[in-house]
C-alpha positions in Angstrom: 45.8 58.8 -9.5 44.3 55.6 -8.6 46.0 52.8 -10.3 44.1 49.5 -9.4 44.9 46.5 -11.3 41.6 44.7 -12.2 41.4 41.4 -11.8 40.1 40.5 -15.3 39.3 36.8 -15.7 41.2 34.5 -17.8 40.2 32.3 -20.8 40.8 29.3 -18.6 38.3 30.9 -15.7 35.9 31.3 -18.5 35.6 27.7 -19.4 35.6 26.9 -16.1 33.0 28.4 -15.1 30.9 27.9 -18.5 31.8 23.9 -17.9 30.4 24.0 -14.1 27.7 25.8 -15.7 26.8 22.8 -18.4 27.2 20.4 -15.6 24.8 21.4 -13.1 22.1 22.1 -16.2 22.9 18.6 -17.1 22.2 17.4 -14.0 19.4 19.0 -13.2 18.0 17.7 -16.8 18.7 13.8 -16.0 17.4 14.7 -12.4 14.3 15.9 -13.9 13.7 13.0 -16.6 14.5 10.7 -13.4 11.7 12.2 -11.7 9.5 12.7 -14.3 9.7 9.4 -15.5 9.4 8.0 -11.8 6.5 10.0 -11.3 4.6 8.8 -14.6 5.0 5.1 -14.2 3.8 5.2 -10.5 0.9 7.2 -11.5 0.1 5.1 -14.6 -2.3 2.6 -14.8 -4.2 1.1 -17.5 -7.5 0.8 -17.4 -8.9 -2.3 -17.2 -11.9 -3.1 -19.6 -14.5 -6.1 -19.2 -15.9 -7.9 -22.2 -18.9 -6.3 -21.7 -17.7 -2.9 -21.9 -17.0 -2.0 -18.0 -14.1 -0.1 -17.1 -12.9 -1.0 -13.6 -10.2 0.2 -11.5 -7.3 -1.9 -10.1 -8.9 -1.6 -6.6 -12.1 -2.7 -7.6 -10.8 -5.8 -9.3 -8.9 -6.6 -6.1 -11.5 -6.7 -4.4 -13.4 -8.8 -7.2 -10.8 -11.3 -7.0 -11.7 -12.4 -3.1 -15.1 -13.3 -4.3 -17.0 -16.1 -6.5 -19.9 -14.5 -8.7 -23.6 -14.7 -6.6 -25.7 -15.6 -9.6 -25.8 -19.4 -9.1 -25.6 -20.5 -12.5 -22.1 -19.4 -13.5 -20.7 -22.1 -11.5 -19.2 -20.4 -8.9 -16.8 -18.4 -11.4 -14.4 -15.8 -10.0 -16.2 -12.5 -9.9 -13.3 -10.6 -11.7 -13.7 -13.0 -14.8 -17.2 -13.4 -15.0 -19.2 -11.3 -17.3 -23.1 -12.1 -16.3 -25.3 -9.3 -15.0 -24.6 -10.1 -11.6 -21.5 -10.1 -11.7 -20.8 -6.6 -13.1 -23.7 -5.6 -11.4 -21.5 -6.6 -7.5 -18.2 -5.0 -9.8 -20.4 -1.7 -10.5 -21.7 -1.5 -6.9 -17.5 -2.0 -5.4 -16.3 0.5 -8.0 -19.4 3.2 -6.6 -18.4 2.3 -3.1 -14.7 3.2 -3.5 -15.3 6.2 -5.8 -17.8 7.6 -2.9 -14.6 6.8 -0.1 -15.1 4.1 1.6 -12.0 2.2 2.2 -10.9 -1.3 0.2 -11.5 -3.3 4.2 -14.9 -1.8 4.1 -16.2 -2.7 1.0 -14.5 -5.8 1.1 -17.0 -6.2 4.4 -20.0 -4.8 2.7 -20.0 -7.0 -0.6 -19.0 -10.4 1.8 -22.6 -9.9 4.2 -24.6 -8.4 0.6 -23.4 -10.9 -1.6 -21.7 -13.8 -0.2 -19.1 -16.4 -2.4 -16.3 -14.4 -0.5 -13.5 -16.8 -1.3 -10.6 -15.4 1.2 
């Protein structure tokens, strides 16, 4: 007759265990939030809407920024304020130009030798 003595766990290695247990679920819920929330606020960016209705990018309005609106009777205002046909007319044409690939340097390049005012 065999007569092996089974190792049955205790009480104590049961909440041992079931404590490591809630721990690393724990953890890999805060981990998770962490990344999640990391992740969203990177990712997130309002748009941003003209008076006129226009919704540009953040990249297209850097690029606005560099530049002085072209129409000539704004007084020179800064293209990413200004809301005269021209100057959502040059925004429209940098948003189309970065949504078709060319890089920021590029159209930055582009809209100085089309339009002019570049401002630095």
């Amino acid at each position: 007759m065999n007569t092996k003595k089974q190792n049955i766990p205790s009480k104590s290695d049961y909440l041992f265990i079931n404590k490591n247990k809630l721990v690393l679920w724990i953890s890999i819920l805060v981990g998770g939030i962490i990344i999640g929330v990391a992740i969203n606020s990177y990712n997130t960016q309002e748009p941003v809407y003209n008076s006129v209705s226009e919704v540009f990018s953040f990249k297209t309005l850097d690029i606005a920024k560099q530049f002085s609106c072209s129409c000539g009777s704004c007084g020179e205002k800064e293209l990413i304020a200004c809301t005269c046909p021209t100057a959502v007319e040059t925004k429209q044409y940098i948003e189309a130009s970065l949504n078709k690939g060319l890089s920021a340097e590029d159209v930055t390049k582009i809209v100085k030798m089309s339009y002019g005012h570049y401002k630095g």
